[in-house]
VMD Tcl script that draws the C-alpha trace (Angstrom):
set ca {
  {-47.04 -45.01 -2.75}
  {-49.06 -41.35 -2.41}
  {-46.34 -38.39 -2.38}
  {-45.87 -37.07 1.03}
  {-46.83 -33.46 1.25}
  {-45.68 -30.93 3.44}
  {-48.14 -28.82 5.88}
  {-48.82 -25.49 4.50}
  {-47.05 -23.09 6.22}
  {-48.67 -19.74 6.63}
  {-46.06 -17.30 4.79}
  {-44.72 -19.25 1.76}
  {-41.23 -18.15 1.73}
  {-41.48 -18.41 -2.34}
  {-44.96 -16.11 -2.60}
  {-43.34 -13.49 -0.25}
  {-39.75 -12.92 -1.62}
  {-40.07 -11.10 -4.68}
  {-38.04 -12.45 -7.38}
  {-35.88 -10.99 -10.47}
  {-37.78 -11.42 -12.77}
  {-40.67 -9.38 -11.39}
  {-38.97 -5.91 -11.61}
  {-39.62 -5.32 -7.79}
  {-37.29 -3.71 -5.85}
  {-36.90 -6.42 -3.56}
  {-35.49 -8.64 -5.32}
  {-32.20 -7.56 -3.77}
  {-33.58 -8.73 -0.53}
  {-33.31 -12.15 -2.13}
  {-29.76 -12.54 -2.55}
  {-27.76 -13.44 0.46}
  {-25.32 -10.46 -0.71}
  {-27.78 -7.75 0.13}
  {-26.79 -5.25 2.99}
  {-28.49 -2.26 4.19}
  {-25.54 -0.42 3.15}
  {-26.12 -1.57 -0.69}
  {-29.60 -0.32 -0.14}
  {-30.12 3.47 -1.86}
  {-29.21 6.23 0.22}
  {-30.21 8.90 -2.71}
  {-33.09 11.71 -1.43}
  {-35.57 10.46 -4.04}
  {-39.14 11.35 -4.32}
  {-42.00 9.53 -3.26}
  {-42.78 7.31 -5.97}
  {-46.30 7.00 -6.90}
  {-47.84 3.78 -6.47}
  {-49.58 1.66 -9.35}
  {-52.70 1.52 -7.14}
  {-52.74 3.73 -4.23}
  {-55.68 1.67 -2.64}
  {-52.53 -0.94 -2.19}
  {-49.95 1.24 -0.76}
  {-49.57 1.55 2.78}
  {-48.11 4.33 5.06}
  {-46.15 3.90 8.10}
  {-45.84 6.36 10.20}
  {-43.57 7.40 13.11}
  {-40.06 5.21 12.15}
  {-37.03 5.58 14.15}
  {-34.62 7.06 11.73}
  {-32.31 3.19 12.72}
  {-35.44 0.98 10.97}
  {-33.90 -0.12 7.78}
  {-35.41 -0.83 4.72}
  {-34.98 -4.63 5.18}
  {-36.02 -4.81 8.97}
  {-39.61 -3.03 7.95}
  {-39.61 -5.34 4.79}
  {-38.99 -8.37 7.21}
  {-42.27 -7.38 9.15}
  {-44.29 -6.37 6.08}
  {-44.32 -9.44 4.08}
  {-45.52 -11.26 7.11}
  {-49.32 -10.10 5.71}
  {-48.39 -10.85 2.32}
  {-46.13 -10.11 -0.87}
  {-44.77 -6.77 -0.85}
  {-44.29 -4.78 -4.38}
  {-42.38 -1.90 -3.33}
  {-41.25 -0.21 0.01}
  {-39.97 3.48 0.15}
  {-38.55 5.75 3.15}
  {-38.41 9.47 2.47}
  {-35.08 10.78 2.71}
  {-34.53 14.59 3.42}
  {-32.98 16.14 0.33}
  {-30.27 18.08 2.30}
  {-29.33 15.66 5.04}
  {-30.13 12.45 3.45}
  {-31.65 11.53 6.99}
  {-34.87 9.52 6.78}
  {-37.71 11.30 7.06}
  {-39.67 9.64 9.74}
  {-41.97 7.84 7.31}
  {-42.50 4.80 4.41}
  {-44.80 3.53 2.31}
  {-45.15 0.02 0.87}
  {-47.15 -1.19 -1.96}
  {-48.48 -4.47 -1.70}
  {-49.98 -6.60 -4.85}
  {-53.58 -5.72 -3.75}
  {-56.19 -3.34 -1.86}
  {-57.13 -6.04 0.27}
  {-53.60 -7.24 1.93}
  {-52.95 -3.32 2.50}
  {-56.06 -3.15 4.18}
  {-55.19 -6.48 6.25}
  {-51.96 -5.19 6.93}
  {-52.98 -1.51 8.32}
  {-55.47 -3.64 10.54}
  {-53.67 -6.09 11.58}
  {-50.40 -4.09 12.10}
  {-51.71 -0.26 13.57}
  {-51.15 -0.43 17.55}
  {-49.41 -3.89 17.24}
  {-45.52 -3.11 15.73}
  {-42.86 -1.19 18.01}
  {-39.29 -0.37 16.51}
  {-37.04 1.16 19.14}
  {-39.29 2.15 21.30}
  {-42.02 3.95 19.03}
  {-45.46 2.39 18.03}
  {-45.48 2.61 13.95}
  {-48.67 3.71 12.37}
  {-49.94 2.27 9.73}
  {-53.06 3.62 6.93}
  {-53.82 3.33 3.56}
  {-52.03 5.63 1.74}
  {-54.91 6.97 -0.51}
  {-56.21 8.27 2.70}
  {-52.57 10.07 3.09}
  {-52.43 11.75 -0.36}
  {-54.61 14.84 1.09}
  {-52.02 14.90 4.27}
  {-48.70 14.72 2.81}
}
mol new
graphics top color blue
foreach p $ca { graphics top sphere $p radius 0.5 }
foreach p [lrange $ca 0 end-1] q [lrange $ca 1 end] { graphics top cylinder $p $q radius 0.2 }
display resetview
């Protein structure tokens, strides 16, 4: 008898989550133990991207949007390699900004058009660009 295949869906749960073994960030985001708490609260820097043309800024985030709640929306465009909100170095209070990498130019750019005028998180429209076109800016 033929095997039975499944529908594709259109998110694969399995191409979306990173996993372990790829040294992403997210892999945390995998494990059913992850809590925003357990999420970094250190004032780092903005870490540079392996390919700017693939990293992504969003712009005006209510101080509340966690990590995981912007990575929830973000993968729904595809796999995403890293994901970073500025924290002030004195307060530790989110700086009002992120930027996520994803694996290529193309999915960023799908992303900042599908996403720019569409996403609202407590009551503020996010903005999204390509961060290359950022670096001047920030």
């Amino acid at each position: 008898a033929p095997k039975r295949r499944e529908p594709p869906t259109p998110f694969p749960v399995s191409s979306c989550v990173a996993q372990p073994s790829c040294g992403s960030r997210f892999a945390r985001f995998a494990s059913p133990g992850w809590t925003p708490s357990s999420a970094s609260a250190s004032p780092d820097p903005v870490p540079m991207a392996r390919n700017p043309g693939c990293a992504v800024y969003i712009g005006n985030l209510d101080e509340k949007v966690s990590e995981r709640v912007l990575y929830e929306i973000l993968i729904q465009v595809g796999r995403v390699v890293d994901l970073h909100i500025p924290r002030d170095k004195e307060t530790s209070r989110p700086k009002g900004f992120a930027f996520a990498e994803y694996e290529t130019e193309e999915i960023a750019q799908y992303a900042v058009r599908l996403f720019s005028g569409l996403v609202r998180l407590h009551n503020r429209t996010l903005k999204f660009a390509v961060r290359s076109f950022f670096s001047l800016v920030i």
